[in-house]
C-alpha positions as CSV (number, residue, x, y, z in Angstrom):
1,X,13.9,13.1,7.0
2,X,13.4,9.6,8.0
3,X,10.8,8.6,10.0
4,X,11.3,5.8,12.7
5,X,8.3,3.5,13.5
6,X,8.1,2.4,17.3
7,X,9.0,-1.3,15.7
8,X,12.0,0.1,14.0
9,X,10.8,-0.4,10.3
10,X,11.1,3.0,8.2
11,X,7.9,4.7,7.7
12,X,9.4,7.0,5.2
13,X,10.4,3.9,2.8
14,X,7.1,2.2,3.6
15,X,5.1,5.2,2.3
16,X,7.4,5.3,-0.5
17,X,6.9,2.1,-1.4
18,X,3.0,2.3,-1.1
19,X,2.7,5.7,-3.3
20,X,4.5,4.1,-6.0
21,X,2.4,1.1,-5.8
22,X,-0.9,2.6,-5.5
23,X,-0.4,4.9,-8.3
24,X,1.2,2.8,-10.8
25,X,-0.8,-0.6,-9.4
26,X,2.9,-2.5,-10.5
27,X,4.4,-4.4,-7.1
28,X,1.6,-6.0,-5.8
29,X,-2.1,-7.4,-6.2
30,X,-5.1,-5.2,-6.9
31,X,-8.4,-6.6,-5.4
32,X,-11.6,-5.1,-5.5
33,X,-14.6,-6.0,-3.4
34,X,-17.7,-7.9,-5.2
35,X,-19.4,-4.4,-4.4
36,X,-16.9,-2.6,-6.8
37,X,-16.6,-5.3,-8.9
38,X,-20.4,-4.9,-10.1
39,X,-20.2,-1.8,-11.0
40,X,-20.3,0.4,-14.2
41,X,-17.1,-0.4,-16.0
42,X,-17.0,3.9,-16.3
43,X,-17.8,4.1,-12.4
44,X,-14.6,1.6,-11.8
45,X,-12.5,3.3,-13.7
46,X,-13.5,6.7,-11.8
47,X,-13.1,4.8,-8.8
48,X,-9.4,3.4,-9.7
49,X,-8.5,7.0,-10.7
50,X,-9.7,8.1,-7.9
51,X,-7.1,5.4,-5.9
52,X,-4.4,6.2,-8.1
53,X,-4.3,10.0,-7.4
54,X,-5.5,10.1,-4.0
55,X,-3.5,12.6,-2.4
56,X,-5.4,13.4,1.2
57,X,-2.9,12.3,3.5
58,X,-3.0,14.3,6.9
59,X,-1.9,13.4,10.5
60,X,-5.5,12.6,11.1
61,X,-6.2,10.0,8.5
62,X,-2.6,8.7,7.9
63,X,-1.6,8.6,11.6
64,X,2.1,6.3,10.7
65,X,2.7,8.5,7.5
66,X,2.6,5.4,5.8
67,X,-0.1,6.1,3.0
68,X,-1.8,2.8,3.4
69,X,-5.6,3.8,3.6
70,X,-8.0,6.3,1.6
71,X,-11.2,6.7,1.1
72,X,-13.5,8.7,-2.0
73,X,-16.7,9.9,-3.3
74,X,-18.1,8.4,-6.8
75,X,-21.3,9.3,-7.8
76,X,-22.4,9.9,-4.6
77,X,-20.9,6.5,-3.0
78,X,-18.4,5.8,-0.6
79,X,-15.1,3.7,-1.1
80,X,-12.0,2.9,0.9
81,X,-8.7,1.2,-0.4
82,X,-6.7,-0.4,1.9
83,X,-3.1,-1.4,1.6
84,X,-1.9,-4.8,3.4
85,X,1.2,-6.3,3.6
86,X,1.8,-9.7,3.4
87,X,4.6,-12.1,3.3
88,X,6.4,-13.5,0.6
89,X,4.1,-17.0,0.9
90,X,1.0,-14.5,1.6
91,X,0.4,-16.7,4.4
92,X,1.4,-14.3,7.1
93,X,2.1,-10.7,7.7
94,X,5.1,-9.2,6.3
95,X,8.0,-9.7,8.8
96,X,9.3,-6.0,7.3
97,X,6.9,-3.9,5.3
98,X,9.7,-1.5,4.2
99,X,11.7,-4.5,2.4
100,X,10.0,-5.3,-0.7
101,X,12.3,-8.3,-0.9
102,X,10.1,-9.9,1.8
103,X,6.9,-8.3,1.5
104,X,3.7,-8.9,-1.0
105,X,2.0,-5.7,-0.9
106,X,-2.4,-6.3,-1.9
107,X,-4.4,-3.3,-2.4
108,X,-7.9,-3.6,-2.0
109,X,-10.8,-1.2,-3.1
110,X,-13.8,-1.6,-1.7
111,X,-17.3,0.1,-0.9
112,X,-18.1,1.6,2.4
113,X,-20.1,-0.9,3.6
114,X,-18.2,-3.8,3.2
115,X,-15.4,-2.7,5.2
């Protein structure tokens, strides 16, 4: 079933999209924070894993059915990833996240506390 956003863009294809991106990081920019950046190269890799196959999607924390934001536990730390979509300059927001042929899709992993 597809699911209409109140703007008329597909949610259905947008969390499509996003799923395929976040788990195979190909069709847009990774990012991470300075926070993750300084870490252990093993508690990165946990972390990216952790983005990769998050799979805790519920009405409550994925509200649009979109799968655009997550958060995790490693080693006792909290991180959030956050899926933006941009334009095809990455100047603006995309005019239709659903289109890939006019959307730049950033994913950025970050610590709690510099959300």
């Amino acid at each position: 079933m597809l699911v209409a956003r109140e703007d008329g863009m597909n949610a259905s294809k947008i969390r499509n999209l996003n799923d395929v991106f976040r788990q195979t990081f190909i069709g847009g920019q990774v990012m991470l924070t300075s926070g993750v950046n300084a870490l252990p190269s093993d508690s990165k890799t946990k972390l990216l894993y952790a983005v990769k196959t998050h799979s805790d999607f519920t009405e409550g924390n994925d509200p649009n059915g979109e799968h655009d934001f997550g958060s995790c536990d490693i080693a006792g730390e909290k991180f959030f990833w956050k899926i933006d979509y941009y334009d095809v300059s990455m100047e603006f927001g995309s005019p239709n996240p659903s289109d890939p042929a006019v959307t730049r899709r950033v994913l950025t992993v970050m610590h709690s506390d510099e959300y």
